[in-house]
C-alpha positions as CSV (number, residue, x, y, z in Angstrom):
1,X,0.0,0.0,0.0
2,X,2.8,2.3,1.1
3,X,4.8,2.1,-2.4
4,X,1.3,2.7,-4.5
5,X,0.9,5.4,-2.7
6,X,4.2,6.8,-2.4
7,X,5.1,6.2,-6.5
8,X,3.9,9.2,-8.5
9,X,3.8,7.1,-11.5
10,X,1.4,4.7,-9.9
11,X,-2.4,5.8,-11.0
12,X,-3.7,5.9,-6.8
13,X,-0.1,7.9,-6.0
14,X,-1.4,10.3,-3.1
15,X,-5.3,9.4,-3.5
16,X,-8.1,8.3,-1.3
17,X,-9.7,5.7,-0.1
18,X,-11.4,4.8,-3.1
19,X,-8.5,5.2,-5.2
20,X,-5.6,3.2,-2.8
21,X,-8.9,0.0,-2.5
22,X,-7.9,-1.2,-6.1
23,X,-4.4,-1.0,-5.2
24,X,-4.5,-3.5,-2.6
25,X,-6.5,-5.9,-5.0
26,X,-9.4,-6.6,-1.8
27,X,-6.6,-7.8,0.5
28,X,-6.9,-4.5,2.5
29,X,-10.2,-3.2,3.5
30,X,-11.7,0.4,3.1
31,X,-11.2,1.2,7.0
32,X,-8.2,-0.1,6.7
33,X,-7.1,2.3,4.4
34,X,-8.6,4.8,5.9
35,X,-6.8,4.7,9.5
36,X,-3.7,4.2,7.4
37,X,-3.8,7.3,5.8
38,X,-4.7,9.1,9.0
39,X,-1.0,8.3,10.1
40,X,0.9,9.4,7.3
41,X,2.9,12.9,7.2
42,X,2.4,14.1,3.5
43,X,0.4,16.9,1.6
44,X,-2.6,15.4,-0.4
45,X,-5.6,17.5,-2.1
46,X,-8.3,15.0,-0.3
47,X,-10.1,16.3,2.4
48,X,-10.4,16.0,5.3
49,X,-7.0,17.7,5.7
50,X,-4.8,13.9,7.1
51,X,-1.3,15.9,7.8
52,X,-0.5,15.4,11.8
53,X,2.7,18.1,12.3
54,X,1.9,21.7,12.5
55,X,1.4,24.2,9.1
56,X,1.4,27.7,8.6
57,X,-0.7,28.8,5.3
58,X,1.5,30.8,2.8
59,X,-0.4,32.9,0.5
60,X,2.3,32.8,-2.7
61,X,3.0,35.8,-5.2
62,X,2.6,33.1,-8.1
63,X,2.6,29.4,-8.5
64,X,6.1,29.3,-9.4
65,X,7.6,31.5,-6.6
66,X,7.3,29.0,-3.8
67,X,10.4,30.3,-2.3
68,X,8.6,33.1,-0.7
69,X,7.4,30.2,2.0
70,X,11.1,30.3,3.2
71,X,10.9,34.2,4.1
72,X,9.7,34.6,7.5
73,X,6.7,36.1,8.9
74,X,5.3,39.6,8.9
75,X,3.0,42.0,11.0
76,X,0.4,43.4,10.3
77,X,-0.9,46.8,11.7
78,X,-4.8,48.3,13.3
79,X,-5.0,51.5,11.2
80,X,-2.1,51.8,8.9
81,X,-0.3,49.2,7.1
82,X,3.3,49.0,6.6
83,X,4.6,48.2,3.5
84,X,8.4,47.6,3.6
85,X,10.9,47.2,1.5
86,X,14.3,45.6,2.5
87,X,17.6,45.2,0.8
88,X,19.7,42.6,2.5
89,X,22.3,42.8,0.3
90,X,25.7,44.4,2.2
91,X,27.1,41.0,3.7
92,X,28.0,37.5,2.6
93,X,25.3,36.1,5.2
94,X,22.4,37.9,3.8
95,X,21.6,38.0,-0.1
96,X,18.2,37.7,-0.2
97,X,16.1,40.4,-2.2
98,X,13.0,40.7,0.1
99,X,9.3,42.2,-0.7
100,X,7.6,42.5,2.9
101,X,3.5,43.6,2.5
102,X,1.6,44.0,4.9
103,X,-1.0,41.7,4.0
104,X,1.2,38.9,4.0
105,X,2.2,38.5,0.1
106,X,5.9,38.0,-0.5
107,X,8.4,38.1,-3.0
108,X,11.6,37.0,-3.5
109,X,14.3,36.7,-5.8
110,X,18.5,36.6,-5.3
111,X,21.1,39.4,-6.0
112,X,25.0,39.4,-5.9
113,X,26.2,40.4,-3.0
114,X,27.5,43.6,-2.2
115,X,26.3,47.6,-2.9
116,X,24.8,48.2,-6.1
117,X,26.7,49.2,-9.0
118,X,24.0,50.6,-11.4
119,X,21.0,52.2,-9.8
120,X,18.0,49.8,-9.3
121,X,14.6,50.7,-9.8
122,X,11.4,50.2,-6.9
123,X,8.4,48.0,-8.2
124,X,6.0,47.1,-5.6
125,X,2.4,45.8,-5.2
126,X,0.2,46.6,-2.4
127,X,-2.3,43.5,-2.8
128,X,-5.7,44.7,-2.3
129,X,-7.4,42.1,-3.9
130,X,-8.6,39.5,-1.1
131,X,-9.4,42.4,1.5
132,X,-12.2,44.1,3.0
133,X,-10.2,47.2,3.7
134,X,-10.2,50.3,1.4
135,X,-6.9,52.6,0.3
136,X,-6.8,56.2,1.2
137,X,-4.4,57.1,-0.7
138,X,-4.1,60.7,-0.4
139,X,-2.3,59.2,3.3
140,X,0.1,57.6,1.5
141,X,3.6,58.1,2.0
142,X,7.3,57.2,1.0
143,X,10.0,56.8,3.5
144,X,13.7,56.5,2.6
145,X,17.2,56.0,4.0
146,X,19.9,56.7,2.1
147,X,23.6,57.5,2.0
148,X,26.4,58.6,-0.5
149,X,29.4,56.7,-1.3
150,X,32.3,58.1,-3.1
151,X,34.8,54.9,-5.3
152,X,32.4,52.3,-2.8
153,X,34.0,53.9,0.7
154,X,32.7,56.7,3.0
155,X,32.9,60.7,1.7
156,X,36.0,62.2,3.2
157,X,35.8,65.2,5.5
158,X,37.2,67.5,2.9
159,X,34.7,66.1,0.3
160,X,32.2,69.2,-1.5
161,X,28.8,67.2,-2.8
162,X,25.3,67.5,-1.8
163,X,22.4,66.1,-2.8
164,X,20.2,67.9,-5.0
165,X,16.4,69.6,-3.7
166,X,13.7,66.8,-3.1
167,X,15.9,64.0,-2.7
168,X,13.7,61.4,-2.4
169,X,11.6,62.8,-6.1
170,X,15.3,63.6,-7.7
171,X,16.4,60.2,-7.5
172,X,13.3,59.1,-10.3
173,X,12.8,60.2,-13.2
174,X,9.8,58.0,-14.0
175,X,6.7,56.5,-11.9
176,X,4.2,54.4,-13.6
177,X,0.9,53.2,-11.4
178,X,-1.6,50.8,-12.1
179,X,-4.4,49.6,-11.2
180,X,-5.3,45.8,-11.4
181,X,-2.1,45.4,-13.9
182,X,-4.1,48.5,-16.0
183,X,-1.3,51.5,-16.7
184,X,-3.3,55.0,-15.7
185,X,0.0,57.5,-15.1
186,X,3.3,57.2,-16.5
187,X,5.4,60.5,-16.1
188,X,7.9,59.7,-19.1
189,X,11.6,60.6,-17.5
190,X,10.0,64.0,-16.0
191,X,8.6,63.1,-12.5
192,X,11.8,64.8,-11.1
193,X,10.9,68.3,-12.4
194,X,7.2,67.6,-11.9
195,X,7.4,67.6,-8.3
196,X,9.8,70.6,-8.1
197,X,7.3,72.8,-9.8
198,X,4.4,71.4,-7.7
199,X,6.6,72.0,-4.4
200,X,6.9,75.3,-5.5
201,X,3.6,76.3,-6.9
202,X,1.4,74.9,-4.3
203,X,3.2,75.5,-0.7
204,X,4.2,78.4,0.6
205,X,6.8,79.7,3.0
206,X,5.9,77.7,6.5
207,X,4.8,74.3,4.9
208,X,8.5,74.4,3.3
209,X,10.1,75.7,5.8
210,X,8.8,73.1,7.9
211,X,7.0,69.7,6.5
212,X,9.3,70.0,3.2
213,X,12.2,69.8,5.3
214,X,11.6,65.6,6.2
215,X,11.8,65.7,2.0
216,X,15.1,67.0,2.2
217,X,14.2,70.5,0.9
218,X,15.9,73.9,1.5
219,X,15.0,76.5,-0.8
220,X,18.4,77.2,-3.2
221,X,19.5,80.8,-2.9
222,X,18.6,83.0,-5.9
223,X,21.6,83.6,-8.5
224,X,23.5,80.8,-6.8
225,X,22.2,77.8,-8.5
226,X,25.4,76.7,-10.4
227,X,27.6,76.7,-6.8
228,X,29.4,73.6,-6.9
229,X,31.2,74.2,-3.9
230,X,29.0,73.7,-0.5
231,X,31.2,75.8,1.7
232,X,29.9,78.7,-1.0
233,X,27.4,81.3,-1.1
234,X,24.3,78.8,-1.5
235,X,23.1,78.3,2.1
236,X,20.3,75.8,0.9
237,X,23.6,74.0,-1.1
238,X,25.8,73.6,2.4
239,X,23.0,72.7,4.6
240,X,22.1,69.4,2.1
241,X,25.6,69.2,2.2
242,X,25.8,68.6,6.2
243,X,22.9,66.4,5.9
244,X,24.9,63.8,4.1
245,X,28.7,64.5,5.2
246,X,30.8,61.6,5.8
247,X,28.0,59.0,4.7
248,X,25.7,60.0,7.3
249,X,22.5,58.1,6.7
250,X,19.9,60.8,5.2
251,X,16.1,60.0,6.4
252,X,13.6,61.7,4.3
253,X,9.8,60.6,4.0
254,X,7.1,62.5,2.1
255,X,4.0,62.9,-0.6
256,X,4.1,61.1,-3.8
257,X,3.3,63.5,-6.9
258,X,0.8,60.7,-8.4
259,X,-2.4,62.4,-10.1
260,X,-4.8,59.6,-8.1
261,X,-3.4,60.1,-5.0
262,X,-4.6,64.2,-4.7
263,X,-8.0,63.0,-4.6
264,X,-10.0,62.3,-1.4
265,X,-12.1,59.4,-2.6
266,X,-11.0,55.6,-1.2
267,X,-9.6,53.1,-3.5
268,X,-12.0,50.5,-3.2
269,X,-11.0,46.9,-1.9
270,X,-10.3,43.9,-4.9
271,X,-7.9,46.8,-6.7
272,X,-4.2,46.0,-6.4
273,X,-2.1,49.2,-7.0
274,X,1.1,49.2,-8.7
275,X,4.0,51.4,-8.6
276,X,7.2,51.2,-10.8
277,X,10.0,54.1,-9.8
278,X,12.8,54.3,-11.9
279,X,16.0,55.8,-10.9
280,X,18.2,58.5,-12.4
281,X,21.7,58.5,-12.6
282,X,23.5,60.1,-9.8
283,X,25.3,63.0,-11.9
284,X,21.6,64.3,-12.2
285,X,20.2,64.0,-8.1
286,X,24.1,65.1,-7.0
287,X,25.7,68.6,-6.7
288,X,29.3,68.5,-7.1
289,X,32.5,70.8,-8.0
290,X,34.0,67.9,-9.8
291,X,33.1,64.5,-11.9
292,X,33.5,61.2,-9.2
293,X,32.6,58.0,-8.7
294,X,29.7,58.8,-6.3
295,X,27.0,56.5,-5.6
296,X,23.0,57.0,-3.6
297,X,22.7,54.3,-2.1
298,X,19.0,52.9,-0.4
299,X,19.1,51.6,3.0
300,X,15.9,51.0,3.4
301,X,12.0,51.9,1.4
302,X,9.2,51.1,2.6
303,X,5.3,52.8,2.1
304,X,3.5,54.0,4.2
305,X,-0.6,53.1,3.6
306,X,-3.9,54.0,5.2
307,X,-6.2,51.2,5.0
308,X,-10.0,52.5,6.2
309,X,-12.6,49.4,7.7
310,X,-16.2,51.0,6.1
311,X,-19.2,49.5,7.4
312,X,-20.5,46.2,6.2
313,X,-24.0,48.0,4.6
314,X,-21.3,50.5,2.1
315,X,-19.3,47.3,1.3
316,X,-22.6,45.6,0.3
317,X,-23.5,48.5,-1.8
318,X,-20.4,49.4,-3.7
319,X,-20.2,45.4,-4.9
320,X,-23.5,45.8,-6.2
321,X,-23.0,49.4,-8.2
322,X,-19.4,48.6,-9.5
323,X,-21.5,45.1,-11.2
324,X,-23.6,47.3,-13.9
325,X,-20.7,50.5,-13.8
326,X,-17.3,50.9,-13.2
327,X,-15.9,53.2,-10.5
328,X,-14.9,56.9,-11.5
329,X,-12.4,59.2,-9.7
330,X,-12.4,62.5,-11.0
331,X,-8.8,63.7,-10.7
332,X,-6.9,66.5,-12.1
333,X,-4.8,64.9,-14.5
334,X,-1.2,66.8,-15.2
335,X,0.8,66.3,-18.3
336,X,4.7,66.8,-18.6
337,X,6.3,67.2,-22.3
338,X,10.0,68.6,-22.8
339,X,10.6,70.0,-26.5
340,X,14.6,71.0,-27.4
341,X,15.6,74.3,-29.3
342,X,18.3,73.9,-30.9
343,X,21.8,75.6,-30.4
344,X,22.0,78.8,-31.5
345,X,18.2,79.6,-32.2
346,X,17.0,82.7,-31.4
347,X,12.9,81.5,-32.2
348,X,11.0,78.7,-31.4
349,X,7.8,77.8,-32.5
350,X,5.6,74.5,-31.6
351,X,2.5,73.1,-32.9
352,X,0.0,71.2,-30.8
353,X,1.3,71.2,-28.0
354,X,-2.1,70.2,-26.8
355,X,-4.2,68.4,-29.2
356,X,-8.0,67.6,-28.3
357,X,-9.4,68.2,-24.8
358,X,-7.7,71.2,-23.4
359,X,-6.0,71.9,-20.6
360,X,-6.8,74.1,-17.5
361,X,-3.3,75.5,-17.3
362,X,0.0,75.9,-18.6
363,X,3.3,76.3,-16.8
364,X,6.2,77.0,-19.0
365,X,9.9,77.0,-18.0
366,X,13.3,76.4,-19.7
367,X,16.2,74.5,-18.6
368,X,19.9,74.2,-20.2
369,X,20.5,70.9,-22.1
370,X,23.4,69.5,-19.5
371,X,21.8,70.2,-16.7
372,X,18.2,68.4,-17.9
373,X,20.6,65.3,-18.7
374,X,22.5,65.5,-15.8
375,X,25.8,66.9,-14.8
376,X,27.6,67.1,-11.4
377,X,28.5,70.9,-12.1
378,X,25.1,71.7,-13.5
379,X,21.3,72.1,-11.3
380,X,18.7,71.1,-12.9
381,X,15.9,73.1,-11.0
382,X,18.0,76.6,-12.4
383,X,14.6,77.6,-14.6
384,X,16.5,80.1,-16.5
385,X,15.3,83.2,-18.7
386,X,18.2,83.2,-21.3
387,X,16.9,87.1,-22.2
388,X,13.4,85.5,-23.4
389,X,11.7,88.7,-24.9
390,X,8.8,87.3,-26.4
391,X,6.2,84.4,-25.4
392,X,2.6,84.1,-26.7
393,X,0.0,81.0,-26.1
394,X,-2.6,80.4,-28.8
395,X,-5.3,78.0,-28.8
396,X,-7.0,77.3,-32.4
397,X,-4.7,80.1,-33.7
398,X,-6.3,82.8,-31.1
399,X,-4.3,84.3,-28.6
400,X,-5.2,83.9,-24.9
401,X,-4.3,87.2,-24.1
402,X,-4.8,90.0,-25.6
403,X,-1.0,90.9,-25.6
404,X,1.9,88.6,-25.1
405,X,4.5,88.9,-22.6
406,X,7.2,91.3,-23.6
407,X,10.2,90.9,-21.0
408,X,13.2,92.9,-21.4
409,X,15.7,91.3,-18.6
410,X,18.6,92.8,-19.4
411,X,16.8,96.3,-18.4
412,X,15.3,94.7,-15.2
413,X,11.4,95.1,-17.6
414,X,10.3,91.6,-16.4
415,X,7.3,92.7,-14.5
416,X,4.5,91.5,-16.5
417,X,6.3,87.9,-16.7
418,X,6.1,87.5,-12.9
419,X,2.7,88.5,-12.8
420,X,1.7,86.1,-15.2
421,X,2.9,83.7,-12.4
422,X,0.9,85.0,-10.1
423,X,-2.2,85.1,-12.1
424,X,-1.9,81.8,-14.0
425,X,-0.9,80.1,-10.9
426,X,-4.2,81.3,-8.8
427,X,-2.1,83.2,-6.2
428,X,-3.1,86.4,-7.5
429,X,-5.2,88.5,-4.5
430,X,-5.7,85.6,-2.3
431,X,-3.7,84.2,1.0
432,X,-2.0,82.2,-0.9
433,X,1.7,82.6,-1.8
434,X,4.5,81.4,-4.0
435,X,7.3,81.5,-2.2
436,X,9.6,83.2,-4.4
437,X,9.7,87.5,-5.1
438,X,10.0,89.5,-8.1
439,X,14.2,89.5,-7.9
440,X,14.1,85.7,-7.3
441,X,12.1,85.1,-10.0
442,X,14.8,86.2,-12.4
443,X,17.8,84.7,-11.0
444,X,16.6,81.1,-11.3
445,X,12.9,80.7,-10.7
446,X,11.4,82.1,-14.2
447,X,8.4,80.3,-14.9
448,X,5.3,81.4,-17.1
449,X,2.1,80.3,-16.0
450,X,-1.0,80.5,-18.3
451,X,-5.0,80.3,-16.9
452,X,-7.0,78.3,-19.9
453,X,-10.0,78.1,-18.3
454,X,-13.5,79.5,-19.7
455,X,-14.0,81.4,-16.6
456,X,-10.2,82.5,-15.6
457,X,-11.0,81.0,-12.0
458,X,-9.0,77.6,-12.2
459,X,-10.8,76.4,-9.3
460,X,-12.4,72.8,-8.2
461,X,-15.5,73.4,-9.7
462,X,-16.0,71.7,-12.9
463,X,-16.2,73.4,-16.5
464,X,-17.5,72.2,-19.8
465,X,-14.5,70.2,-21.7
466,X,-12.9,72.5,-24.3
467,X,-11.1,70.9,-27.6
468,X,-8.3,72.5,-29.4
469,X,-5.0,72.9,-30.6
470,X,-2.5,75.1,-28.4
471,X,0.2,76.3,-29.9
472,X,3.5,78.3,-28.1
473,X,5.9,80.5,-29.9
């Protein structure tokens, strides 16, 4: 009976009662075979369940990745939920790539041993897709730990680099999130200067002299962006500096700029959210007098997710809508493109821009062609005016204004361009502030903001979808 049941090839390998009877060709009886198999230690798919030692249920990432069973255990918290991230990958004793989520999914996989030598890229799940629980994810949060290395040792005391403002957004350049393995945002390779402007645009002096701080930002000093050396006139550049000196661990948690998450309305449960960050290279997120072999390395990454518990009745009711309709989120949905003039131009002239539904509003900057790419010596977030004297919006070949912005820098005549700021931003006679002033503005923080909408008030209320073709010259 034992070697019927034990040989895979054998047609009653692992079966029942029913299946071992023929085996014994009517020399063993039923109840025989029954009590038999109540004693034997080994996984079969009859019920009831005959295993006698002790097993812990392991909820796998796919059927092929049954590894993760050999990962450990993980907790799991009342109001919000942990999701971590681990790299275990500094000592001989520890290789293994972990994926810890809250709910108890795991993956796995093995790297080489050792600090990274190319940048790696963040793709995590948070499985909501067997839960009860739904996502708030304007709560959501990323924490991160990281540290510079200079040739794979620590920096010396003598060394001048610092990282660049909003570490943890400069280190991507792209973030894609789906939903249920569905792609709804992908910010191309521009989710670095997306979340500069938005910084800038929608917080003013207290909120970033305060909460933007645990993001690692300190506002640069006008006119100084290009300082390369930290013990220089850029007070924003030396303080970044300290904050990373000798290797020192840098702890920064803060917002993610995703378009779902700046909306107030739960995910609901059975929706697992994606998110992919890639990383730059570190001559872009690094400020530095001099080209080296400099290296941002991640200590640890982890989420931070509000799960909400809603009443039995709403769960009831949601299951039943979402059968005959799908679920809407109205978000406001922003759009980064980068266009190149080339050297030595003096005009520059661009055709739909915007093609089809149009936008509510417009924020136009320019930034040098090394810096954009990434240089040491070079800051990206220097929005310079390079003696722009003309800028003019259309939309279906009509201006938006009735005359276009005229700057003349080099006679300090810039007044109108920093008032379009003001005005296309929404800031314009209200509490709320930008917080830069008319000198900063030209001396590295020169953008043009344009108000599209039918009513000039760019508010949350909602207007009638326009469609056209914008143009910029």
């Amino acid at each position: 009976m034992n070697e019927a049941y034990q040989d895979p090839k054998h047609v009653a390998s692992f079966g029942g009662v029913d299946s071992l009877y023929p085996a014994g060709e009517g020399q063993v009886s039923k109840k025989a075979i029954q009590k038999w198999l109540q004693g034997v230690n080994a996984y079969t798919l009859h019920k009831p369940v005959r295993k006698k030692f002790r097993t812990n249920r392991v909820i796998f990432y796919a059927i092929d990745q049954q590894r993760q069973a050999d990962l450990g255990e993980w907790e799991v918290g009342i109001v919000e939920f942990i999701y971590l991230r681990m790299w275990n990958n500094v000592t001989n004793d520890s290789k293994d790539f972990e994926y810890n989520l809250g709910n108890g999914v795991i993956k796995s996989g093995r790297i080489a041993c050792g600090y990274y030598e190319t940048p790696i890229d963040i793709s995590n799940t948070l499985p909501n897709g067997s839960g009860e629980d739904y996502i708030d994810l304007s709560a959501t949060q990323l924490h991160v730990k990281a540290k510079l290395l200079k040739d794979n040792a620590k920096l010396g005391k003598t060394e001048k680099v610092a990282p660049l403002n909003l570490l943890p957004h400069s280190l991507y350049s792209q973030v894609d999130v789906s939903l249920n393995d569905r792609l709804i945002y992908a910010s191309s390779n521009l989710y670095s200067f997306r979340s500069y402007i938005e910084t800038f645009l929608n917080y003013g002096t207290d909120y970033q002299k305060s909460f933007l701080t645990c993001e690692g930002f300190y506002k640069d000093t006008a006119g100084r962006f290009n300082e390369t050396d930290s013990a220089g006139d850029n007070d924003s550049l030396k303080k970044r500096a300290s904050l990373i000196e000798k290797s020192k661990v840098l702890d920064m948690i803060g917002n993610l700029y995703f378009d779902i998450f700046y909306q107030d309305r739960l995910l609901l449960n059975l929706v697992n959210l994606k998110m992919k960050l890639i990383r730059r290279k570190p001559e872009f997120c690094l400020v530095a007098p001099a080209n080296g072999n400099y290296k941002v390395i991640i200590e640890h990454a982890s989420l931070f997710v509000r799960k909400v518990k809603v009443s039995p009745g709403v769960l009831l009711g949601h299951a039943k809508v979402v059968q005959s309709t799908s679920a809407r989120y109205p978000i406001d949905r922003i759009l980064c493109k980068m266009y190149s003039i080339s050297n030595g131009s003096f005009s520059f002239s661009q055709d739909n821009v915007f093609l089809g539904q149009m936008l509510k509003r417009l924020i136009i900057t320019c930034v040098d062609n090394d810096a954009f790419n990434g240089t040491y010596s070079s800051n990206p977030f220097y929005f310079k005016h390079n003696n722009l004297n003309f800028l003019c919006v259309y939309v279906d070949g009509n201006r938006i204004s009735s005359q276009p912005l005229e700057p003349d820098y080099s006679n300090d005549q810039s007044i109108r361009a920093f008032n379009s700021l003001l005005v296309g931003s929404g800031k314009l006679a209200s509490n709320k502030v930008i917080y830069i002033n008319k000198e900063e503005f030209v001396q590295g923080y020169t953008l043009y903001a344009f108000d599209l909408t039918p009513d000039l008030c760019d508010g949350s209320h909602l207007n009638l979808v326009n469609k056209g073709n914008l143009r910029i010259e």
